[in-house]
C-alpha positions as CSV (number, residue, x, y, z in Angstrom):
1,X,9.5,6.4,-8.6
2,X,9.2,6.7,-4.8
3,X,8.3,4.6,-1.9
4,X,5.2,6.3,0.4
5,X,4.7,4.8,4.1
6,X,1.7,5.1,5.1
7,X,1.6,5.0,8.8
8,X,-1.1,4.2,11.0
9,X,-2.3,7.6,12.7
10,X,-3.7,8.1,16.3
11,X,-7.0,7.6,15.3
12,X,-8.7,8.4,19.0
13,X,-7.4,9.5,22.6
14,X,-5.7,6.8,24.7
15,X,-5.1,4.6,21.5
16,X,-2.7,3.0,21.0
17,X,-3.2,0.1,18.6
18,X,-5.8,-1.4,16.5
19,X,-7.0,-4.3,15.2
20,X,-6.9,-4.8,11.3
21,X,-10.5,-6.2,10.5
22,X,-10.5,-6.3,6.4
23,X,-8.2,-5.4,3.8
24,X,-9.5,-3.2,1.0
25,X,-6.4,-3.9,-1.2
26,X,-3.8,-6.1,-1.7
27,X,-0.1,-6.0,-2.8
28,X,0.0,-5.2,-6.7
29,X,-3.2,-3.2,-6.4
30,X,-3.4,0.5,-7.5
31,X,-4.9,2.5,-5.3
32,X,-6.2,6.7,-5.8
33,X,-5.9,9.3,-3.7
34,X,-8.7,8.7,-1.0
35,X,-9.7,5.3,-1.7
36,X,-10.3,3.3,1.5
37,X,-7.8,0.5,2.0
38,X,-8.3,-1.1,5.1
39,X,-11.0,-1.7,8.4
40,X,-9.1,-0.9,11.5
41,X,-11.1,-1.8,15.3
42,X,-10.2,-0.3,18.5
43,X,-11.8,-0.6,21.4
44,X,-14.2,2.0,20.8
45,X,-15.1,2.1,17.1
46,X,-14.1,0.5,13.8
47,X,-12.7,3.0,11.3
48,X,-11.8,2.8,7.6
49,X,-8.9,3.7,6.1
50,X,-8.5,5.9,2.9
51,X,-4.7,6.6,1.3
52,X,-3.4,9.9,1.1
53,X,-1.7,9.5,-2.0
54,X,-2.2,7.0,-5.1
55,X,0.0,4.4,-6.2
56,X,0.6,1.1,-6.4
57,X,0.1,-1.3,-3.1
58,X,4.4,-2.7,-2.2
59,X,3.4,-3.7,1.3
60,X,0.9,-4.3,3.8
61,X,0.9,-4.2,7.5
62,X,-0.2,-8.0,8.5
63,X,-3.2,-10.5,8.0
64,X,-6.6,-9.3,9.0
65,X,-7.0,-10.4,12.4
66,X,-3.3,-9.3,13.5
67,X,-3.0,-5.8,15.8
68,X,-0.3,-3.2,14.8
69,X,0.5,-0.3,17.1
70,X,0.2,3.5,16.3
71,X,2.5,4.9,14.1
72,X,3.8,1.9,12.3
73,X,3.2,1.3,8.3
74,X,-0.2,0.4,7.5
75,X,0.6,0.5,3.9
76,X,4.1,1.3,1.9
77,X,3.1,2.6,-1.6
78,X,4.9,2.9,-5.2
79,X,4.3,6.2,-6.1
80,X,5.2,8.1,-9.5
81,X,5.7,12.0,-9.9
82,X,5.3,11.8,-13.8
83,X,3.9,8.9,-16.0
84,X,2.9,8.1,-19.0
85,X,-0.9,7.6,-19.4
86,X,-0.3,4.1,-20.7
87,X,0.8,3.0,-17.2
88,X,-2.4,4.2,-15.5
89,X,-4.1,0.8,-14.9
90,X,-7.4,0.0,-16.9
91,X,-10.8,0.0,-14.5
92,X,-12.5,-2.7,-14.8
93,X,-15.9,-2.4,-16.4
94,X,-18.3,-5.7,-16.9
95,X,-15.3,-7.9,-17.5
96,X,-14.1,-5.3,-19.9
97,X,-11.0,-3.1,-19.6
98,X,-11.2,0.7,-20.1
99,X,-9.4,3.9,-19.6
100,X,-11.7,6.2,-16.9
101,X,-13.2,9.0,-18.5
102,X,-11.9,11.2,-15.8
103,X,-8.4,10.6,-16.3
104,X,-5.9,9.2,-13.7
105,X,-6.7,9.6,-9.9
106,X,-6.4,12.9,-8.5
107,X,-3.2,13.7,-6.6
108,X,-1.2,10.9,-8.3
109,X,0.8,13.1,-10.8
110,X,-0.3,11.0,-13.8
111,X,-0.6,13.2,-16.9
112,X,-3.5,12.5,-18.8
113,X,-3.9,11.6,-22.7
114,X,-3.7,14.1,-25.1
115,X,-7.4,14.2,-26.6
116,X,-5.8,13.5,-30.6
117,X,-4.3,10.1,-28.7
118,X,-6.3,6.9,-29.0
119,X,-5.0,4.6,-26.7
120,X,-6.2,0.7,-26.9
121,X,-6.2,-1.3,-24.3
122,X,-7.3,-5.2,-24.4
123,X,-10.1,-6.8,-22.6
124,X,-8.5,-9.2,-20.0
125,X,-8.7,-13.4,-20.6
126,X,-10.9,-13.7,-18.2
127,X,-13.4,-11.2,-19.6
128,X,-17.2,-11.2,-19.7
129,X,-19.3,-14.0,-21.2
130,X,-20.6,-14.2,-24.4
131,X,-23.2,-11.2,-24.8
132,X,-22.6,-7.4,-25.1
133,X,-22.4,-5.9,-21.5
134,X,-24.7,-3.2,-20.6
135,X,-23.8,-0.2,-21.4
136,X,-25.6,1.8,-19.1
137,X,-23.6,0.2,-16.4
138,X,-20.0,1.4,-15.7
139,X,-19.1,-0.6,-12.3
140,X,-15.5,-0.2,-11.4
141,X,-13.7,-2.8,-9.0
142,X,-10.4,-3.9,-7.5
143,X,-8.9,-6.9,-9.3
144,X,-9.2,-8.0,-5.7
145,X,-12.5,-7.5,-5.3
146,X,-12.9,-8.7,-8.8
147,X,-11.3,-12.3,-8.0
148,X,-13.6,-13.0,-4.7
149,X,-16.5,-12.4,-6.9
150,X,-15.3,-14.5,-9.2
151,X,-14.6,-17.4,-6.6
152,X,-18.6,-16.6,-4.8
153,X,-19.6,-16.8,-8.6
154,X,-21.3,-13.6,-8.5
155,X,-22.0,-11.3,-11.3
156,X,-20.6,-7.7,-10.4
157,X,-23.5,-6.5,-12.9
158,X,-25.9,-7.9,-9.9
159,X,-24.1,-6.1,-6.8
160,X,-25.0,-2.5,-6.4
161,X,-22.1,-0.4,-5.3
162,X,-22.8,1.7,-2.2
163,X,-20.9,4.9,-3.7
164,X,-19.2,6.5,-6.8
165,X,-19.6,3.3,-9.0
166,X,-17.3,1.2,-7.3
167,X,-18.1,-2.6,-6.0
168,X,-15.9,-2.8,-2.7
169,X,-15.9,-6.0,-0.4
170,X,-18.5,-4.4,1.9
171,X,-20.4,-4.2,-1.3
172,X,-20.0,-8.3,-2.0
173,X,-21.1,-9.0,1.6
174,X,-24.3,-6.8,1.5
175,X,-25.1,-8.5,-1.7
176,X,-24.8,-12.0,-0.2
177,X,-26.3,-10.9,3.4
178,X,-29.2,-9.5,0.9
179,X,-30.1,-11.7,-1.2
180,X,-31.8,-14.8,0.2
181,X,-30.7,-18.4,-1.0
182,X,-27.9,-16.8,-3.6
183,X,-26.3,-19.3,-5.4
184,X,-23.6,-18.3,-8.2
185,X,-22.9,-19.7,-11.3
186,X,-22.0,-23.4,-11.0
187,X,-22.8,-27.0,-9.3
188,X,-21.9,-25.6,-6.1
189,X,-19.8,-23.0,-4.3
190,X,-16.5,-23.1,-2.7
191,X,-16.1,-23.5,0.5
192,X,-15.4,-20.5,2.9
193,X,-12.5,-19.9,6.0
194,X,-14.2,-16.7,7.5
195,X,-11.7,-15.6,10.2
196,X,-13.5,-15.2,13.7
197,X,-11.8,-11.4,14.4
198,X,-12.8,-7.7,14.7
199,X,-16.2,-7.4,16.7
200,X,-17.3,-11.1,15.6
201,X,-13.8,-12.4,18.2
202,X,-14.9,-9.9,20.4
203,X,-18.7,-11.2,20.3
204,X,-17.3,-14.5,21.2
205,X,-15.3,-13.8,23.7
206,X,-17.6,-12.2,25.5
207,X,-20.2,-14.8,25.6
208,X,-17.8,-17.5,26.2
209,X,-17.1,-15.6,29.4
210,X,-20.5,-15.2,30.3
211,X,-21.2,-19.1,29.9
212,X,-18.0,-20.0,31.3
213,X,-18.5,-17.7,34.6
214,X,-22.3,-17.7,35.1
215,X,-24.2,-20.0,35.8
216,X,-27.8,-19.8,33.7
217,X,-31.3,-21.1,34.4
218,X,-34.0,-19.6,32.0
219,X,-37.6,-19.5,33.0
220,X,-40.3,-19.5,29.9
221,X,-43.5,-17.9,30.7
222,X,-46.5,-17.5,27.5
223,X,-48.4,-14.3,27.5
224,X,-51.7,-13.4,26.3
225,X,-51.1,-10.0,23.9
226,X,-54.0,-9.7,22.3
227,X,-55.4,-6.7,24.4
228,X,-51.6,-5.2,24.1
229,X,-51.9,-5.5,20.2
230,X,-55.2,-3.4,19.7
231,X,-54.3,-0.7,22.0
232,X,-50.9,-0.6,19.6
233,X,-52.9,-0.4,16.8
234,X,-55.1,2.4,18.1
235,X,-51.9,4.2,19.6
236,X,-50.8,4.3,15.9
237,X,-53.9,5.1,14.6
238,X,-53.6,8.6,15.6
239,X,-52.2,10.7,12.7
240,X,-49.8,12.9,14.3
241,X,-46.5,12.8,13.6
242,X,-45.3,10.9,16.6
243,X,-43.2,8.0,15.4
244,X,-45.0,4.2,15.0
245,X,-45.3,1.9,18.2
246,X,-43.9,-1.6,17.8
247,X,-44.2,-4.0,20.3
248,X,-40.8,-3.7,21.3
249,X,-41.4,0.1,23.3
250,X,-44.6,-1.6,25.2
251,X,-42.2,-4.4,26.4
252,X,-39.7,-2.2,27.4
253,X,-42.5,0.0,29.0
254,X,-43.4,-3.3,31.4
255,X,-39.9,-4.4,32.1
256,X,-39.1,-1.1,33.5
257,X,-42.2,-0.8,36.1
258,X,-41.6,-4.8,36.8
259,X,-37.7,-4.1,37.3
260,X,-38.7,-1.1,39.8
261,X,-40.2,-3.7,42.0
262,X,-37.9,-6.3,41.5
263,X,-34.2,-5.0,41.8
264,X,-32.8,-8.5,42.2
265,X,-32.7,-8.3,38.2
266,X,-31.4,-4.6,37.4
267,X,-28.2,-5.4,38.4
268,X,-24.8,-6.3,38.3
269,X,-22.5,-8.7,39.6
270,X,-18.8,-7.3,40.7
271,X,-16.8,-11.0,40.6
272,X,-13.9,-9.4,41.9
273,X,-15.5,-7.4,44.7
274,X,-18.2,-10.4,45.7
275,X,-20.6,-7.5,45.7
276,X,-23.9,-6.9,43.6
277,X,-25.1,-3.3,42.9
278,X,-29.0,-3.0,42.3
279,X,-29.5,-0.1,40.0
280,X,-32.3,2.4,40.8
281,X,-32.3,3.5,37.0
282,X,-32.9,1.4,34.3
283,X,-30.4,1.2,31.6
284,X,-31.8,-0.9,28.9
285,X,-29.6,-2.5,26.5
286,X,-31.4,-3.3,23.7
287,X,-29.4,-6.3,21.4
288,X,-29.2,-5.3,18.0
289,X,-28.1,-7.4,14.9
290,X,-25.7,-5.6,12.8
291,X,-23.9,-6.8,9.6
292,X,-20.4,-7.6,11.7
293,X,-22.5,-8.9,14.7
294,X,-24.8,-8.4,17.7
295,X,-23.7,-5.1,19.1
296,X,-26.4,-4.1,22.1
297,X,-27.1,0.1,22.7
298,X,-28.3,1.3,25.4
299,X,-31.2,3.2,26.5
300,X,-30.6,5.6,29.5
301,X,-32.9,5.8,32.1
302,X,-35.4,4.2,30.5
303,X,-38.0,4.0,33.3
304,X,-38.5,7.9,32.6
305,X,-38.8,7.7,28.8
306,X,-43.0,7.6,27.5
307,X,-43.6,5.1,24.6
308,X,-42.6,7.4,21.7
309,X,-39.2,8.3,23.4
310,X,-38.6,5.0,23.4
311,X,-39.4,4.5,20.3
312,X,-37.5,7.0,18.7
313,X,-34.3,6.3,21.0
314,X,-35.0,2.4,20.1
315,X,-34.5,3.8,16.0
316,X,-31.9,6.1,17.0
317,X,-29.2,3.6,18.4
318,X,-30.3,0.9,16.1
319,X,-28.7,2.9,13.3
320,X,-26.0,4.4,14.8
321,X,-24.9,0.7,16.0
322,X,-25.5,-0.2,11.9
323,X,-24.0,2.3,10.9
324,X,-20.6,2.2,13.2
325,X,-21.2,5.5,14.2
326,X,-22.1,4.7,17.8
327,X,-20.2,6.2,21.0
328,X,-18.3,4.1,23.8
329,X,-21.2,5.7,25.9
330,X,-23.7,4.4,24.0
331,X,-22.7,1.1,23.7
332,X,-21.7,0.5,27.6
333,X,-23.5,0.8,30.9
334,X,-26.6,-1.6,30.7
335,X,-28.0,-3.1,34.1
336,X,-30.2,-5.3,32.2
337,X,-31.2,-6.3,28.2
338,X,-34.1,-7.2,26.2
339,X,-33.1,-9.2,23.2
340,X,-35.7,-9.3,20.5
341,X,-35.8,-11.2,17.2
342,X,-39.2,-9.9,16.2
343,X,-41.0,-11.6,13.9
344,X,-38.1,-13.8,13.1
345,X,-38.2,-14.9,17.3
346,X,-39.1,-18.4,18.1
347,X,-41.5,-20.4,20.4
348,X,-38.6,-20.1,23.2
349,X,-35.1,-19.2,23.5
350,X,-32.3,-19.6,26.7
351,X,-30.7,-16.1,25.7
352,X,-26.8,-15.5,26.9
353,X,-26.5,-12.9,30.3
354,X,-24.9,-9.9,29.0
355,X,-22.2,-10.1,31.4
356,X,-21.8,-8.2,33.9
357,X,-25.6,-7.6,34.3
358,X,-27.9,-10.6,36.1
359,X,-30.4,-11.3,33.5
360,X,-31.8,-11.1,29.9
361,X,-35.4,-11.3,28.3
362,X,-36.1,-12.1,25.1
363,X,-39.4,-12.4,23.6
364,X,-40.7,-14.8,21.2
365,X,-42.7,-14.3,18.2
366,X,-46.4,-13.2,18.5
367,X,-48.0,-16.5,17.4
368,X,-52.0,-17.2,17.0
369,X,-53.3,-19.9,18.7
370,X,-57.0,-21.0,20.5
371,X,-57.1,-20.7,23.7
372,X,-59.9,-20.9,26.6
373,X,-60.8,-17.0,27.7
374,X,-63.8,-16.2,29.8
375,X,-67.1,-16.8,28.1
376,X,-68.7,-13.5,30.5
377,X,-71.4,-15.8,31.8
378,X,-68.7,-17.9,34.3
379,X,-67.8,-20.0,31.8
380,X,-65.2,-20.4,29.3
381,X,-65.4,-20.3,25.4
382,X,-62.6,-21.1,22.6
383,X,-61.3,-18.1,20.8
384,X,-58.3,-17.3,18.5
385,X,-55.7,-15.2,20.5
386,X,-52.5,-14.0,19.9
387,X,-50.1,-15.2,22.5
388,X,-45.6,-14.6,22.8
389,X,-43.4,-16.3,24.8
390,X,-41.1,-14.7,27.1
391,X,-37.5,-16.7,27.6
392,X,-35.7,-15.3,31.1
393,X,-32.2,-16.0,31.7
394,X,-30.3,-15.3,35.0
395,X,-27.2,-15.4,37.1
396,X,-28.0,-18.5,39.7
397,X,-25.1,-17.0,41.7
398,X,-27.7,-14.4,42.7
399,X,-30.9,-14.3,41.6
400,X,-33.3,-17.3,42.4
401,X,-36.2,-19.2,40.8
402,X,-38.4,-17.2,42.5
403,X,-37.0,-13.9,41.8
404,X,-37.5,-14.5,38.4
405,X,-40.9,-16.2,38.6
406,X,-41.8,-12.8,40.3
407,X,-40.5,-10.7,37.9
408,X,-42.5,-12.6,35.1
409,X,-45.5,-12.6,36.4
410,X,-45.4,-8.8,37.0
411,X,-44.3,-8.7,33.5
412,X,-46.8,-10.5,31.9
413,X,-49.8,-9.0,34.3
414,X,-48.5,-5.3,32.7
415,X,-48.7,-6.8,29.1
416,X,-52.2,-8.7,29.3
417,X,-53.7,-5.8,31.0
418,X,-52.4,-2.7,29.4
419,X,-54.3,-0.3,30.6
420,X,-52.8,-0.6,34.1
421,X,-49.4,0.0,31.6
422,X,-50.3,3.2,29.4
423,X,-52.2,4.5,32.8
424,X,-48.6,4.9,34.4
């Protein structure tokens, strides 16, 4: 037997410490070659973190939520140079124990059973419920992973693994986050501490900053999109290959040739220097919900972008910021944000200031409603429209009520006439 430290490596220029989000493993676990053990944050990225060698788990670095510097011991490992197969531990397989087909992980130095040897190996106590398990299904998990499903009452036969077979906590939560309503097996479920660290502390730090420092007033102005949601239609009616227009583009279409004549609001406040800097380019941040938090991409130089660029640059960052593979660059730089719940938005909202910028906008849901429209003769009529609200927050430090009043009516005079908007 031998003791492996694995040490935390320099996972990015200028680091020099990270943050441990989740732990893949815990002590007693067996671990292969390769198998990710742990979510580390930095201030640029989140990376997970796969063992070089198997073996069984001795040590971990800390509790999730605790920072450990470069180069010390993530992980200190058991590791064996010959065993017998019989010490391989059993995969777990529908709440049955079994020996992998494959033989032991790669790289450990486990021999593997000669094919003449039947080796038994007994289901657990806490095995499956009455009924055969599928047999189609061979879904392998950590006894760690194995006891939170267990405690959330979930069935592991339920949770579809995202890669080779193997249910991993990131697995759990995007069954839960998935799965509308889920309730496990039982009167009720447990309660649950969910630590406030990683990106979610960071999340809240920064908007307890922003409310602490700024002082907010939002302005609420309703717009008429009815116009705005046929020429969408027609703009997607084309055929071509150019990607499909949500509303969110057109928005971001408006906001631009609005902010170009209202700089007040493309800015951003310098505390320290008692200096605001009104930005000639538009870099939109665009809020984007994320299964670890609100994370908010930017758009470069928006203002120069056509509908379809935006679009696609819209899709783009949305995934990348999903999918933790967005830059520093990509995630820093804004002058102003649009934050947009879709169809899930409400009637209003008084949306946070990304701080250091001056204001946010964050449409509401396109609701129908009747309303009184010209009736073409001088007169009025009652028709069915479809109307959104528009929620503005700013910095009352520097930006007044009539700067913003401005700045919506511009807005909403681009989105109920969009012609004057598509012409450029």
């Amino acid at each position: 037997m031998a003791r492996y430290s694995f040490n935390l490596p320099d996972i990015g220029e200028g680091i020099a410490e990270a943050e441990i989000v989740r732990w893949h493993v815990a002590v007693g676990d067996w671990v292969a070659e390769d198998m990710p053990i742990a979510d580390l944050m930095t201030d640029k990225a989140t990376v997970e973190m796969e063992t070089p060698v198997a073996g069984r788990v001795l040590e971990i670095a800390g509790k999730e939520g605790e920072v450990i510097a470069i180069g010390s011991a993530l992980v200190v490992l058991e590791t064996e140079e010959t065993a017998a197969a019989q010490d391989v531990p059993p995969a777990i397989v529908d709440g049955q124990a079994e020996v992998l087909e494959e033989g032991p992980p790669v790289g450990s130095g486990l021999s593997a059973p000669d094919e003449s040897t039947s080796i038994a190996i007994p289901a657990p106590v806490e095995a499956a419920e009455p009924g055969p398990p599928d047999p189609a299904v061979r879904m392998l998990a950590s006894p760690a992973v194995r006891q939170r499903a267990r405690a959330l009452g979930i069935d592991l036969v339920q949770v579809r693994p995202a890669a080779d077979n193997r249910i991993r906590h990131a697995d759990l939560d995007a069954f839960l986050s998935y799965t509308p309503g889920y309730v496990g097996k039982g009167a009720a479920q447990p309660d649950e501490v969910v630590p406030v660290i990683g990106l979610r502390r960071r999340i809240a730090e920064a908007m307890s900053a922003s409310k602490r420092h700024i002082p907010h007033f939002t302005l609420v102005e309703e717009c008429d999109v009815t116009v705005l949601e046929e020429a969408r239609v027609q703009l997607n009616g084309g055929g071509d290959d150019r990607p499909r227009l949500t509303l969110l583009p057109l928005l971001i279409a408006a906001t631009c040739r609005a902010l170009a004549e209202h700089r007040a609001l493309n800015a951003r406040y310098d505390e320290d220097a008692g200096a605001v800097t009104r930005h000639g380019a538009v870099h939109m941040g665009v809020a984007t919900a994320t299964a670890n938090g609100l994370i908010v991409p930017v758009i470069r130089d928006a203002q120069g972008r056509n509908l379809w660029q935006l679009a696609d640059e819209i899709s783009r960052l949305a995934t990348a910021a999903r999918d933790g593979s967005a830059s520093r660059q990509e995630l820093s730089g804004s002058t102003f944000t649009i934050s947009s719940l879709g169809p899930l938005g409400g009637v209003a909202a008084t949306p946070v200031i990304n701080r250091p910028e001056v204001a946010i906008l964050a449409p509401g849901r396109i609701v129908e409603r009747p309303a009184f429209v010209p009736d073409g003769l001088g007169g009025e009529r009652v028709a069915k429209r479809k109307l959104m609200s528009l929620s503005l927050s700013c910095d009352h430090r520097v930006v007044d009520g009539q700067d913003a009043a401005l700045f919506m009516q511009a807005v909403r005079a681009l989105l109920e006439a969009p012609a004057r908007l598509l012409a450029g």
